[in-house]
N, CA, C and O atoms as CSV, one atom per row, in Angstrom:
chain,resi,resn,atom,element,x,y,z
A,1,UNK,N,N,52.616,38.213,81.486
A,1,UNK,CA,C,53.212,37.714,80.278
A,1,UNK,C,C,54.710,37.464,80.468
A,1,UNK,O,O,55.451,36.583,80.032
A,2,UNK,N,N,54.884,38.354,81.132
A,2,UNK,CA,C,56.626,37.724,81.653
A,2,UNK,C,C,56.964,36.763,82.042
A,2,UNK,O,O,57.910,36.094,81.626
A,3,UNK,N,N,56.331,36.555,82.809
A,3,UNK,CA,C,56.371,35.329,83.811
A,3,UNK,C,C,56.441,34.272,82.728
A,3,UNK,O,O,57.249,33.354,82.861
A,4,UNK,N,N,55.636,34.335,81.642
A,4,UNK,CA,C,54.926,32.980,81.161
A,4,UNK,C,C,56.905,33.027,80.563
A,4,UNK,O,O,57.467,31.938,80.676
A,5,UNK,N,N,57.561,33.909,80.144
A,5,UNK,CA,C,58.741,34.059,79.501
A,5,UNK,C,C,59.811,33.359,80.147
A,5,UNK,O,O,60.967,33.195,79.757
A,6,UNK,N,N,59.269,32.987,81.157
A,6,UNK,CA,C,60.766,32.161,82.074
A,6,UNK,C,C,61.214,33.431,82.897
A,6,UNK,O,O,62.317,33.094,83.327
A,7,UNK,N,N,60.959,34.692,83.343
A,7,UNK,CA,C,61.489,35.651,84.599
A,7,UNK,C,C,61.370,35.258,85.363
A,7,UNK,O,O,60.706,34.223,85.308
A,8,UNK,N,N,61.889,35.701,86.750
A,8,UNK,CA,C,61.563,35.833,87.854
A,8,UNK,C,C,60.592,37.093,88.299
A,8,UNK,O,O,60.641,38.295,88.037
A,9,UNK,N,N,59.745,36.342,89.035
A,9,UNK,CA,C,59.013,37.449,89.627
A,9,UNK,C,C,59.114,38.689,89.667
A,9,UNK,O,O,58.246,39.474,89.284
A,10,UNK,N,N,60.490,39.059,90.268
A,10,UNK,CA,C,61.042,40.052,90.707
A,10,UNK,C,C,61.629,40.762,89.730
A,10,UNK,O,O,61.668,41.941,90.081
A,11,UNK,N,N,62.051,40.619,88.788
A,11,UNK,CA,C,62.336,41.287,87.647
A,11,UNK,C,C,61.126,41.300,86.962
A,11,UNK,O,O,61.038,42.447,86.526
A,12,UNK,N,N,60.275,40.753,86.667
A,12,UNK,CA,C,58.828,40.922,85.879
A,12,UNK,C,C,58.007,42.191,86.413
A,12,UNK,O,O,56.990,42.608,85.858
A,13,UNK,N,N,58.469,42.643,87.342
A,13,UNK,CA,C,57.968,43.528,88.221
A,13,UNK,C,C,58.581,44.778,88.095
A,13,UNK,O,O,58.076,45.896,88.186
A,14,UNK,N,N,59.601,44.483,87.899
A,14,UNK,CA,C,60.455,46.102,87.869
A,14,UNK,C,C,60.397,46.184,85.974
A,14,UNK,O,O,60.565,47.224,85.338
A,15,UNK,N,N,60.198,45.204,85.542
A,15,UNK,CA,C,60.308,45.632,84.323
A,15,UNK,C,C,58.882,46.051,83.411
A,15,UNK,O,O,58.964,46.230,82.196
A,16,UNK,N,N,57.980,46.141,83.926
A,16,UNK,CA,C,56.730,46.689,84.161
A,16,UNK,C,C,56.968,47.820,84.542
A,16,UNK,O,O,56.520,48.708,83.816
A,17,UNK,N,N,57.733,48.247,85.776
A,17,UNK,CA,C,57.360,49.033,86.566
A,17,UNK,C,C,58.428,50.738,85.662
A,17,UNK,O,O,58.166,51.924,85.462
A,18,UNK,N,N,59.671,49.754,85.390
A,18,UNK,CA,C,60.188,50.277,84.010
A,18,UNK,C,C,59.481,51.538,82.804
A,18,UNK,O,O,59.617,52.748,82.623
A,19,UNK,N,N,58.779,50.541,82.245
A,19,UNK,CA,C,57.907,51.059,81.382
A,19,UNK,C,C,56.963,51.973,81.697
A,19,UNK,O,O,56.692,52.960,81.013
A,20,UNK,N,N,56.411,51.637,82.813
A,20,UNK,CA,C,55.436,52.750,82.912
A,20,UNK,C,C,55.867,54.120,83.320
A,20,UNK,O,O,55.159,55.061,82.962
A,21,UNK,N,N,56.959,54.354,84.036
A,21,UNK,CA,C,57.889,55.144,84.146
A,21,UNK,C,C,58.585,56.266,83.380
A,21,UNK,O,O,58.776,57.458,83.619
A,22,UNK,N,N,58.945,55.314,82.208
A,22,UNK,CA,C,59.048,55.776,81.224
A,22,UNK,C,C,57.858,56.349,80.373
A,22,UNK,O,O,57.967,57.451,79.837
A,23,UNK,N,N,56.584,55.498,80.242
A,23,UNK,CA,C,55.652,56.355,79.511
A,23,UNK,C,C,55.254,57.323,80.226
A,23,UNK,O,O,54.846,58.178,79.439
A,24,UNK,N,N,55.121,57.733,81.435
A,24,UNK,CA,C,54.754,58.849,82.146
A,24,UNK,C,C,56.267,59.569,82.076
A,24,UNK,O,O,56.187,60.568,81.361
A,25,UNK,N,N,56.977,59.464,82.349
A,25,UNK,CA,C,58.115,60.812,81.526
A,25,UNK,C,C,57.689,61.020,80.250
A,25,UNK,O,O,56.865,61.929,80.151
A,26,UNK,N,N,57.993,60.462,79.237
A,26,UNK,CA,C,57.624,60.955,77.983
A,26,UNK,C,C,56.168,61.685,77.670
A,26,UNK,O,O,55.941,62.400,76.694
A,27,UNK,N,N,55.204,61.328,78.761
A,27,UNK,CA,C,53.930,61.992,78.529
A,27,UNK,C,C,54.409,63.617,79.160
A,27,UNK,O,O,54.284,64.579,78.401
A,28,UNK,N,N,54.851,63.784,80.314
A,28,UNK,CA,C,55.160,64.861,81.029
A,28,UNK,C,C,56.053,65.590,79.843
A,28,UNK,O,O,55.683,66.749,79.655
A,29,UNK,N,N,56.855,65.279,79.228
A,29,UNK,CA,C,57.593,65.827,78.273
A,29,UNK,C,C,56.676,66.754,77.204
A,29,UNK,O,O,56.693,67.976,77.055
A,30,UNK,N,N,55.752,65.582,76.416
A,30,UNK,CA,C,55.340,66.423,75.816
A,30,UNK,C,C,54.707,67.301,76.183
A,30,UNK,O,O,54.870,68.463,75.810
A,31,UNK,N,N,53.765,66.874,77.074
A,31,UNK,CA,C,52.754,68.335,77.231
A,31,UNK,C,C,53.833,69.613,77.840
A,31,UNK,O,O,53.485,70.785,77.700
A,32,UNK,N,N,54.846,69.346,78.359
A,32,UNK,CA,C,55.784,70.790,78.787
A,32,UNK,C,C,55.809,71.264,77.419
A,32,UNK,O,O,55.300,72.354,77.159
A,33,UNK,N,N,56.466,70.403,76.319
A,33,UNK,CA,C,56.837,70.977,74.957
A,33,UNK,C,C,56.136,71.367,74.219
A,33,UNK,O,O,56.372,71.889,73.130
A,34,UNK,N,N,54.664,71.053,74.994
A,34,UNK,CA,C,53.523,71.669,74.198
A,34,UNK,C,C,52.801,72.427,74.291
A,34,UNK,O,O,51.703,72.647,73.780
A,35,UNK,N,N,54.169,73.476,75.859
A,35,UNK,CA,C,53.364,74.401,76.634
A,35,UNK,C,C,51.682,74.205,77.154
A,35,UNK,O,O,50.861,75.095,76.935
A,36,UNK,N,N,51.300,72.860,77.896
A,36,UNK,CA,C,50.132,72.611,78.662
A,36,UNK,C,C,50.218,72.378,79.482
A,36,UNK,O,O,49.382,71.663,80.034
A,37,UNK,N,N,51.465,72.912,80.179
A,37,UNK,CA,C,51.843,73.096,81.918
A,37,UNK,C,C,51.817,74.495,82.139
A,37,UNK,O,O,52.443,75.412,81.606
A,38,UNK,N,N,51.004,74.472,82.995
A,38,UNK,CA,C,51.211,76.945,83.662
A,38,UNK,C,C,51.508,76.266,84.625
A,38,UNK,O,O,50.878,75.619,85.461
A,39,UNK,N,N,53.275,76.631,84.283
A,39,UNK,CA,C,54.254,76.500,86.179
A,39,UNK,C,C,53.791,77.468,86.846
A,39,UNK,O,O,53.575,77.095,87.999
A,40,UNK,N,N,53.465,78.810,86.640
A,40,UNK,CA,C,52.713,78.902,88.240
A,40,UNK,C,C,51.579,78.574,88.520
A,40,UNK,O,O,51.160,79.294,89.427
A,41,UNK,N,N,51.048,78.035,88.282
A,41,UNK,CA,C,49.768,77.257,88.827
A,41,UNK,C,C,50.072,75.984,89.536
A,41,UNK,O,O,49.477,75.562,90.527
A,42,UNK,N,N,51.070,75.420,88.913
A,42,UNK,CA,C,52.197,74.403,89.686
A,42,UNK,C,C,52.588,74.394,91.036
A,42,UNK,O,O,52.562,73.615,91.989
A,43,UNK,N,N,53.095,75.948,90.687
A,43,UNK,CA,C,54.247,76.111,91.939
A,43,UNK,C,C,53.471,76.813,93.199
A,43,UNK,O,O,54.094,77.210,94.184
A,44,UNK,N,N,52.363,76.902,93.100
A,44,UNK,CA,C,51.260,76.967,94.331
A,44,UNK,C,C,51.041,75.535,94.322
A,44,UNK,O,O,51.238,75.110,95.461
A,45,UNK,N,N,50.741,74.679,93.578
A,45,UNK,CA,C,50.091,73.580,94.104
A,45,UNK,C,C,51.477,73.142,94.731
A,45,UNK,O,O,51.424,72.958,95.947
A,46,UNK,N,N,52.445,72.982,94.260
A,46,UNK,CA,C,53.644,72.035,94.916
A,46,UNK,C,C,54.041,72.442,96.532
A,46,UNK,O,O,54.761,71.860,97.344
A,47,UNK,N,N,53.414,73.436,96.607
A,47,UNK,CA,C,53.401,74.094,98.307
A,47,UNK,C,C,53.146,72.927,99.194
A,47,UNK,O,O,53.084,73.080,100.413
């Protein structure tokens, strides 16, 4: 859909790539704030 907007490729791409970025932070956010992360269960896996 960008593209069809007059972008360049290359920015149509990062600005996608943008967003999703952002919705996966904000997802990671909540569930911390919603205590549905057990950091140690984490911090073995991150080994």
């Amino acid at each position: 859909m960008d593209l069809i907007a007059g972008l360049p490729p290359h920015t149509a791409i990062a600005t996608n790539k943008m967003s999703s970025t952002c919705g996966t932070a904000l997802a990671t956010l909540r569930f911390i704030k919603n205590k549905l992360v057990n950091f140690k269960l984490e911090h073995f896996q991150m080994i």
